[in-house]
ZASE-356396 format. One record per residue (C-alpha): residue number from 0; x, y, z. Coordinates in nm, 3 decimals, always signed. Example, Ala and Ser with C-alpha at 12.3 -4.5 7.8 and 13.67 -1.06 7.14 Angstrom:
  pos       xx       yy       zz
    0   +1.230   -0.450   +0.780
    1   +1.367   -0.106   +0.714
END
This chain:
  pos       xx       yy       zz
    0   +2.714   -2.329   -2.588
    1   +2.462   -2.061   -2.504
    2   +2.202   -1.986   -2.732
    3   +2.045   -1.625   -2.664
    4   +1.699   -1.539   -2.814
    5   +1.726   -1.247   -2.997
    6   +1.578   -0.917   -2.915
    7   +1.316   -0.778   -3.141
    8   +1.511   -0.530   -3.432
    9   +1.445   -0.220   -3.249
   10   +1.534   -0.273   -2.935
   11   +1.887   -0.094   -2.862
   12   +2.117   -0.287   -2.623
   13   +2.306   -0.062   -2.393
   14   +2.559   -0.379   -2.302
   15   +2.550   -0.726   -2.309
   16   +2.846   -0.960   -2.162
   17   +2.981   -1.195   -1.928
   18   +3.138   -1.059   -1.617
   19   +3.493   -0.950   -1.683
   20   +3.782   -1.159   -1.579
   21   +3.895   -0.875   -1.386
   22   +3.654   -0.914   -1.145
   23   +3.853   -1.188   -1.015
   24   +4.182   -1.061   -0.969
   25   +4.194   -1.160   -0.632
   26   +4.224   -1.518   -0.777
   27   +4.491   -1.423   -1.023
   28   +4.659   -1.258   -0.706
   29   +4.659   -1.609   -0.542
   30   +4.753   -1.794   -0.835
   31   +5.064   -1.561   -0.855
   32   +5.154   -1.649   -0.518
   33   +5.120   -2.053   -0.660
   34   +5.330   -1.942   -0.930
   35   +5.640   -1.845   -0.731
   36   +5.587   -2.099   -0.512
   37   +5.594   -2.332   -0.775
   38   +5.923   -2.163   -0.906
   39   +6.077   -2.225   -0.597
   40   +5.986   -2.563   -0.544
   41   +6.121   -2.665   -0.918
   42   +6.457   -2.431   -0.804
   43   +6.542   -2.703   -0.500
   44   +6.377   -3.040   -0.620
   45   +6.041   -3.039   -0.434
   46   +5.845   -3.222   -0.683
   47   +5.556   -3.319   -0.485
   48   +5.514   -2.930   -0.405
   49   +5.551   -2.807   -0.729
   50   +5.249   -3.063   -0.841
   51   +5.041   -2.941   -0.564
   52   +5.096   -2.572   -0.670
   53   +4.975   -2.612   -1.003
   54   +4.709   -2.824   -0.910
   55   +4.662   -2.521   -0.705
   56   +4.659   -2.282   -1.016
   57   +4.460   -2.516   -1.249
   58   +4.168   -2.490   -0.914
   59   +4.182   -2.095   -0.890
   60   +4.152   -2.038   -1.284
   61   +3.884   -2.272   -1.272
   62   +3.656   -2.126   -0.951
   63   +3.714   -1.800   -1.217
   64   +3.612   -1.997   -1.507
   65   +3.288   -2.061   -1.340
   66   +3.191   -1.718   -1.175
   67   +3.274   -1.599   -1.557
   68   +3.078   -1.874   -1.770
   69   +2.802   -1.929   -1.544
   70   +2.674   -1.587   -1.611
   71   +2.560   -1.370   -1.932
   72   +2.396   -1.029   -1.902
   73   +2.191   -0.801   -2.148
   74   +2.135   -0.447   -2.122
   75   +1.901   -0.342   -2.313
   76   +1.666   -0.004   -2.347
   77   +1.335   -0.177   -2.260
   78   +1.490   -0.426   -2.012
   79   +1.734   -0.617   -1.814
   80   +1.793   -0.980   -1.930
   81   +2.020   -1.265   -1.743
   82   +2.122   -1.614   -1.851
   83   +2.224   -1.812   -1.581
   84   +2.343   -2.178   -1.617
   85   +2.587   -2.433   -1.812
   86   +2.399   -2.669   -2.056
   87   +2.061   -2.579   -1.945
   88   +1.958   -2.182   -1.884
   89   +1.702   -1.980   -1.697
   90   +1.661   -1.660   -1.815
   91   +1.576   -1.367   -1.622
   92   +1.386   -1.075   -1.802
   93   +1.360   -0.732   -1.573
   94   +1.163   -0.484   -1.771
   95   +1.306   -0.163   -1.675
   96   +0.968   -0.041   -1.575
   97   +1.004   -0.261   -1.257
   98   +1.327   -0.127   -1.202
   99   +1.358   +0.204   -0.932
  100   +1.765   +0.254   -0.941
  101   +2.087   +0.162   -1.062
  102   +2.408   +0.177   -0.842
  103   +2.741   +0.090   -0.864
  104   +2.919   -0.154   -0.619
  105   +3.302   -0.188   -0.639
  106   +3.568   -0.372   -0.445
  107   +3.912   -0.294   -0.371
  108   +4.052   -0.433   -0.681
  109   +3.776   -0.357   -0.911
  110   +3.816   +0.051   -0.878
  111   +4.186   +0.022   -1.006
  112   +4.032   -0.199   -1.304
  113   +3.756   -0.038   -1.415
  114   +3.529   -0.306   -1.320
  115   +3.196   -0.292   -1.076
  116   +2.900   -0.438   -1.005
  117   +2.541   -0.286   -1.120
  118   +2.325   -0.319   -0.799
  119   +1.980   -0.291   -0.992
  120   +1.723   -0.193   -0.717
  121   +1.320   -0.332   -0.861
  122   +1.019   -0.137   -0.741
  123   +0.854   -0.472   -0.654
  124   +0.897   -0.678   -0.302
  125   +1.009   -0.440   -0.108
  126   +1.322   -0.260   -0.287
  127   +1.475   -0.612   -0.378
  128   +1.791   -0.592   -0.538
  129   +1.943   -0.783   -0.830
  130   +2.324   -0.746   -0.853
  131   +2.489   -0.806   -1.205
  132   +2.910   -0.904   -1.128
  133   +3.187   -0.798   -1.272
  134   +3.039   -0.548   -1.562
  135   +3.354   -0.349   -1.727
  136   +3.281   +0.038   -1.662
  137   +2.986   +0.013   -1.456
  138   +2.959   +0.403   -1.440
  139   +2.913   +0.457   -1.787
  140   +2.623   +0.163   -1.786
  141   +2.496   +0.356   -1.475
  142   +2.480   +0.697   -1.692
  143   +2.321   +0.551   -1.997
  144   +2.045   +0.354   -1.803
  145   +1.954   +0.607   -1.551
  146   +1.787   +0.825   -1.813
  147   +1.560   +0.537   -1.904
  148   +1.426   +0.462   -1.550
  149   +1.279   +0.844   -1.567
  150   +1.137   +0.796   -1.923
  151   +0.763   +0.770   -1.937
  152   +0.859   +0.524   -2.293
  153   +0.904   +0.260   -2.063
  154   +0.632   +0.294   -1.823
  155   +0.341   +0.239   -2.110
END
């Protein structure tokens, strides 16, 4: 289970989450496809098929099961923070003084959910980019955090 150091009392977190299961509705559209396929298979007898279509479900949840779990994000006021792993973690801290713009990035499927990516742009190497996946209403994380890059606060 993930442990997450806590933040010091005062420092307001914007958002803080894994990415959203709706960011992988293209899985759940495939593993609706297994699921009639496996309803027609049980219909006329096929046995064999219907094992290989939910072996072919139980694969697709779990590919989403690890794009979800592998990934935790904080948002905070003072900085950007990302836990990345299983058992073991690395943690990413991104003061938002090294930060130079926040974007949204949205698929297909993600605009009629509600869920986007935050394409975080850092001042440092050369406008390298850090995307965070699958945040739930990316444009109202985009509106609360672009204030903050302006704010001399931060910059101290």
């Amino acid at each position: 289970m993930l442990r997450i150091p806590p933040l010091p009392p005062h420092e307001r977190v914007i958002w803080e989450g894994r990415s959203a299961w709706a960011d992988q509705a293209i899985l759940f559209i495939f593993m609706g496809a297994a699921a009639l396929r496996l309803l027609v298979a049980l219909r006329y007898g096929q046995w064999l098929t219907a094992v290989l279509y939910t072996f072919a479900m139980i694969f697709f949840l779990a590919i989403g099961a690890v794009f979800r779990y592998a990934v935790y994000y904080q948002i905070t006021a003072q900085r950007i923070r990302i836990f990345t792993g299983w058992w073991r973690f690395h943690i990413r801290e991104i003061p938002l003084s090294q930060v130079l713009s926040v974007h949204v990035k949205r698929e297909l499927f993600n605009r009629w959910l509600n869920v986007g990516g935050l394409e975080v742009e850092l001042k440092e190497r050369d406008g390298q980019s850090v995307l965070l996946k699958g945040v739930p209403d990316p444009d109202r994380i985009e509106r609360q955090m672009t204030p903050l890059l302006s704010s001399p606060s931060i910059h101290a």
